[in-house]
C-alpha positions as protocol buffer text, in pm:
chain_id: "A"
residue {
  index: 1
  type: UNK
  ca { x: -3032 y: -6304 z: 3437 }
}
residue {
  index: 2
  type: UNK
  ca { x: -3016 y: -6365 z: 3047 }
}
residue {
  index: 3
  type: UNK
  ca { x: -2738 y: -6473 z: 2844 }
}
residue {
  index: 4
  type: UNK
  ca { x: -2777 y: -6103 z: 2707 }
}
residue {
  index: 5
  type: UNK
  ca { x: -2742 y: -5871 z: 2921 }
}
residue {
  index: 6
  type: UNK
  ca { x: -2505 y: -5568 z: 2865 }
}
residue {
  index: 7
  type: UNK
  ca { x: -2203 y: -5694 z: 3076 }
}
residue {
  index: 8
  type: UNK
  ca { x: -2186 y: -6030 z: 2919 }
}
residue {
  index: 9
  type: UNK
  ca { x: -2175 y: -5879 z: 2523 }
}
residue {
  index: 10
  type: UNK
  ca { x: -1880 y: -5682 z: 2587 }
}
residue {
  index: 11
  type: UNK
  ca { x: -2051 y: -5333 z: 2649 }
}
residue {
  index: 12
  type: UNK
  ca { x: -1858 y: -5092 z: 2840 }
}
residue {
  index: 13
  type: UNK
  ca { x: -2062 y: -4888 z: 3095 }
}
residue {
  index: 14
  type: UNK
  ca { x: -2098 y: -4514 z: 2977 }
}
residue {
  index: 15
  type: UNK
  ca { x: -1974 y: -4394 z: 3319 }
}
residue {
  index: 16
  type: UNK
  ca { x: -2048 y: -4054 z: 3286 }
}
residue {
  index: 17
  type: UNK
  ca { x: -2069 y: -3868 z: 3587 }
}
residue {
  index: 18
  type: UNK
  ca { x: -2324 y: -3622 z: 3662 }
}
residue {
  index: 19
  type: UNK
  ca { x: -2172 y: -3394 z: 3935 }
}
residue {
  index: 20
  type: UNK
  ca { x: -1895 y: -3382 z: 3651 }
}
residue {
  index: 21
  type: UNK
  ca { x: -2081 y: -3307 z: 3377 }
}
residue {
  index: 22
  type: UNK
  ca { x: -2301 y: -3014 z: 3587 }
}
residue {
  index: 23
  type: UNK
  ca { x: -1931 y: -2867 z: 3725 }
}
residue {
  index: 24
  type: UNK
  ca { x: -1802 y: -2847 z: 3376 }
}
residue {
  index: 25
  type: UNK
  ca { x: -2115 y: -2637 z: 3273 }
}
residue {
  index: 26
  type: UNK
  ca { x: -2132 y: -2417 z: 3558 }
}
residue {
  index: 27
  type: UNK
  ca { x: -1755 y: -2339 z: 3545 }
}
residue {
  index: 28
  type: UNK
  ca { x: -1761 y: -2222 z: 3197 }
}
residue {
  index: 29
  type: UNK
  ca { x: -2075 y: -2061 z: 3262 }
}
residue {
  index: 30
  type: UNK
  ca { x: -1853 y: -1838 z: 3524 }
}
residue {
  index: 31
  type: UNK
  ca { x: -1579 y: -1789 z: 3297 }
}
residue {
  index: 32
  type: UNK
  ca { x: -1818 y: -1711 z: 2996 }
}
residue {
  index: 33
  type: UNK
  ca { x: -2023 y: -1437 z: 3281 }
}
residue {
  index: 34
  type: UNK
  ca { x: -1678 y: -1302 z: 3385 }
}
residue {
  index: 35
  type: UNK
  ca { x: -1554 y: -1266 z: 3024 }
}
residue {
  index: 36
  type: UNK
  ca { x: -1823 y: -1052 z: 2951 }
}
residue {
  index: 37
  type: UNK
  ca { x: -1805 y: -862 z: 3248 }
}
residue {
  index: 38
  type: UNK
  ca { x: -1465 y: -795 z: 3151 }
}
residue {
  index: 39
  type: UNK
  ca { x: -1529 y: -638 z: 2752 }
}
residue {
  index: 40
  type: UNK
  ca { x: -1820 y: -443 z: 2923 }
}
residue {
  index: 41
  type: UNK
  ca { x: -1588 y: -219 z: 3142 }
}
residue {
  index: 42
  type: UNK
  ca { x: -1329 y: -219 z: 2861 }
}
residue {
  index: 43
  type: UNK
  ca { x: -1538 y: -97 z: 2598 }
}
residue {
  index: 44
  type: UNK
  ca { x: -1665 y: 121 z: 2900 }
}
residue {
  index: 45
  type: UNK
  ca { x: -1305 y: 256 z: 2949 }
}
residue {
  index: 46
  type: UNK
  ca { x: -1254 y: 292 z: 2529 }
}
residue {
  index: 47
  type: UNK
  ca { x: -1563 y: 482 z: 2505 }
}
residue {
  index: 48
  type: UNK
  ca { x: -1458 y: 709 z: 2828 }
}
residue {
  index: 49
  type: UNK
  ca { x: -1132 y: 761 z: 2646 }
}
residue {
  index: 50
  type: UNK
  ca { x: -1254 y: 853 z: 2318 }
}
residue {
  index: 51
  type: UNK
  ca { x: -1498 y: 1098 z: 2507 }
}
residue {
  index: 52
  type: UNK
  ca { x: -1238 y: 1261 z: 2640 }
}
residue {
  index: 53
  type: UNK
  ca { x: -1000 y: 1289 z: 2364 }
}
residue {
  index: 54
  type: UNK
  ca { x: -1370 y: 1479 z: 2135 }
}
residue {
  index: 55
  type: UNK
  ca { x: -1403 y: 1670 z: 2398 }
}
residue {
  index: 56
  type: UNK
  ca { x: -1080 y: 1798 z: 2395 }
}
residue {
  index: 57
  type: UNK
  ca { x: -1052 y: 1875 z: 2048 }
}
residue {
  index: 58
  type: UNK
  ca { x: -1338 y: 2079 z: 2031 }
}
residue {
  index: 59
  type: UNK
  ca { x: -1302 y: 2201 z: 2386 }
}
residue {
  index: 60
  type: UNK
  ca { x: -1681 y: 2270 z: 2441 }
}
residue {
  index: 61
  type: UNK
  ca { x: -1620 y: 2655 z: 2360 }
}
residue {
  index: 62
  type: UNK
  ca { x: -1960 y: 2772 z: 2545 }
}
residue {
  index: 63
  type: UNK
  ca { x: -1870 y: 2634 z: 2853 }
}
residue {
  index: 64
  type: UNK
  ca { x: -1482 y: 2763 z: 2847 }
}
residue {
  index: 65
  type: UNK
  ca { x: -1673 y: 3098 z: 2761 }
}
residue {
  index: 66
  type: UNK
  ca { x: -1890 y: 3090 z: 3059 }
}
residue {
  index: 67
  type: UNK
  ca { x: -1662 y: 2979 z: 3305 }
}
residue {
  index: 68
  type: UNK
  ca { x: -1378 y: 3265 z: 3171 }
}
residue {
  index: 69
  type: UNK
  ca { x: -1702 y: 3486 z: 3237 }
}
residue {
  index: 70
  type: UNK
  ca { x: -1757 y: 3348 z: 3587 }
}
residue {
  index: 71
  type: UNK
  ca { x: -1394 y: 3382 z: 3699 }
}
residue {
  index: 72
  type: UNK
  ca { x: -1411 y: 3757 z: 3535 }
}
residue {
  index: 73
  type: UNK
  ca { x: -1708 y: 3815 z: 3792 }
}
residue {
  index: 74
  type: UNK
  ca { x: -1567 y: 3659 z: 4089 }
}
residue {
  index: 75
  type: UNK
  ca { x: -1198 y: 3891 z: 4018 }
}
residue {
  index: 76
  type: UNK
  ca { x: -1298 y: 4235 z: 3907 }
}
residue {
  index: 77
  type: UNK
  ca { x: -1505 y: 4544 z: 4018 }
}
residue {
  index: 78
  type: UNK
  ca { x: -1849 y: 4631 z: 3838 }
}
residue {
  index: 79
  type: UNK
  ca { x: -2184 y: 4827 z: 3844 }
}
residue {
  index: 80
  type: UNK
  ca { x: -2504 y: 4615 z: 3786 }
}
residue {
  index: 81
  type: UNK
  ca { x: -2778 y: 4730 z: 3608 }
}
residue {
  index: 82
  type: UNK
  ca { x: -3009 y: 4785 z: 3867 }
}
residue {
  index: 83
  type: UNK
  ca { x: -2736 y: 4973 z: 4040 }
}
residue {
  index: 84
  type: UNK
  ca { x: -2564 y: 4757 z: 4265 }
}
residue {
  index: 85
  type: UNK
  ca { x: -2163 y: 4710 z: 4274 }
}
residue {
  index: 86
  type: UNK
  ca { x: -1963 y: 4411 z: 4232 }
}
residue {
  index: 87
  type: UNK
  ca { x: -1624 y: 4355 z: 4445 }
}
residue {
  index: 88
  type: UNK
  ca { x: -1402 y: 4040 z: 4440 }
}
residue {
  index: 89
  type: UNK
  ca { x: -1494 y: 3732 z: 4596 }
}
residue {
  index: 90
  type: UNK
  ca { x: -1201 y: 3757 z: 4788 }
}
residue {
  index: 91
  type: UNK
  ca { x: -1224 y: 4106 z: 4874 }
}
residue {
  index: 92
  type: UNK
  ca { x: -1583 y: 4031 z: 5000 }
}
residue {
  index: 93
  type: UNK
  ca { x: -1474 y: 3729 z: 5228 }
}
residue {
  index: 94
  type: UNK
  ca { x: -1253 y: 3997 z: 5398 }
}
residue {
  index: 95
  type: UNK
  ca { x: -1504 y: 4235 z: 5450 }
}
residue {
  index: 96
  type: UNK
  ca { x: -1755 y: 3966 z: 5567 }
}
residue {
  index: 97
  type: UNK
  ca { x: -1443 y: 3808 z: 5791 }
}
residue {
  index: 98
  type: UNK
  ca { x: -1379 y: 4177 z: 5953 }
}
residue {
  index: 99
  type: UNK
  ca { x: -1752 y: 4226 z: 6012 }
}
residue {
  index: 100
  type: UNK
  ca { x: -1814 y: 3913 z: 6151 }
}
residue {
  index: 101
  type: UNK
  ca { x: -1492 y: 3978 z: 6449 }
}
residue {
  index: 102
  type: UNK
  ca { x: -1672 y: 4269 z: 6591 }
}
């Protein structure tokens, strides 16, 4: 060996240590994926919320309308136009109930 080499001038080894190094990436790597993860289903949840709160105020009128007009059908007696009657669900099931014992 020389007079020069590295350990004879007084130069400390780096020692850096690979497996060290590649642990520190991949673990904040996981925690930088999980974080993420994370303000996707709260923003998720905040949009959901915010959805549901609109919805609420303006109530989605057409679809109140049909389903009052749908539980009016299903509860009360009528004549079609093409000359059929309407009963009550309930009042059918009965019928159907009876008919189907004998």
């Amino acid at each position: 060996m020389s007079s020069h080499d590295s350990n004879s001038l007084g130069v400390e080894p780096e020692g850096l240590s690979f497996p060290a190094i590649f642990g520190s990436m991949f673990v904040s790597i996981i925690v930088v994926v999980a974080l993420v993860i994370a303000g996707a289903a709260y923003a998720g949840m905040k949009f959901h919320d915010a959805k549901v709160s609109a919805t609420e105020v303006s109530g989605y009128p057409a679809l109140r309308e049909t389903k009052m007009m749908g539980a009016s059908k299903m509860t009360s007696y009528g004549k079609t136009d093409n000359g059929r009657y309407i009963i009550p669900i309930e009042r059918a099931m009965e019928m159907e109930a009876r008919e189907a014992g004998n």
